[in-house]
N, C-alpha and C positions, 0 to 999 in steps of 0.2 A: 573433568573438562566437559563445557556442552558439546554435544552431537552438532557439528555444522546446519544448516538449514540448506536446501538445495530445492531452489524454486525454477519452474521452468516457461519461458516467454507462451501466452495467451491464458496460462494459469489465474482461474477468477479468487481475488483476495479481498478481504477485507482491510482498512485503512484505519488507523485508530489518527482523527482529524480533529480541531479545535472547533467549539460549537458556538463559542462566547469569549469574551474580548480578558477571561480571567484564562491564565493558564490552567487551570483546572480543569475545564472545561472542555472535554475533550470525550468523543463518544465515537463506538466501532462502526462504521459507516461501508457503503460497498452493496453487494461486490461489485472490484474494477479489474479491468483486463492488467497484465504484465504485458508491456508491448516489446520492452530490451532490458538487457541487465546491464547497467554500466560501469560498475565495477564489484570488486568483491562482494560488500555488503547493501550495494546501491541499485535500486533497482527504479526503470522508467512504468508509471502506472497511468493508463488513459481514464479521463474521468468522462463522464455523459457529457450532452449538449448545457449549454446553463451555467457551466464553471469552466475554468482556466483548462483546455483539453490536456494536455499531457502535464505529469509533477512527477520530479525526483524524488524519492520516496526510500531511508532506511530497512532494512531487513527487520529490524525488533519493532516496527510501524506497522507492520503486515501479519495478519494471521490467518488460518485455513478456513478456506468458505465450503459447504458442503452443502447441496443441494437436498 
């Protein structure tokens, strides 16, 4: 069984986002802040000025950003 994932609110992540109108299309973008977690696997991510400010966002959509 996988290890849970435990992310924590202002945590910088990467977003795996659609780039183009094929579902394919789809490229690691980021980092965005965690602003809340809303449920188990769901978590609230704020995106910059330019795009839709905050999106619901799956835990397996998120991966570790390291500076």
């Amino acid at each position: 069984m996988a290890k849970p994932r435990v992310l924590q609110v202002n945590d910088e992540k990467l977003v795996l986002l659609p780039t183009g109108t094929h579902k394919l299309e789809t490229r690691w973008q980021g980092p965005f802040r965690i602003s809340r977690k809303v449920g188990s696997v769901k978590h609230e991510v704020l995106f910059p000025e330019g795009r839709k400010k905050k999106k619901i966002v799956r835990i397996n959509l998120l991966r570790k950003f390291q500076r």
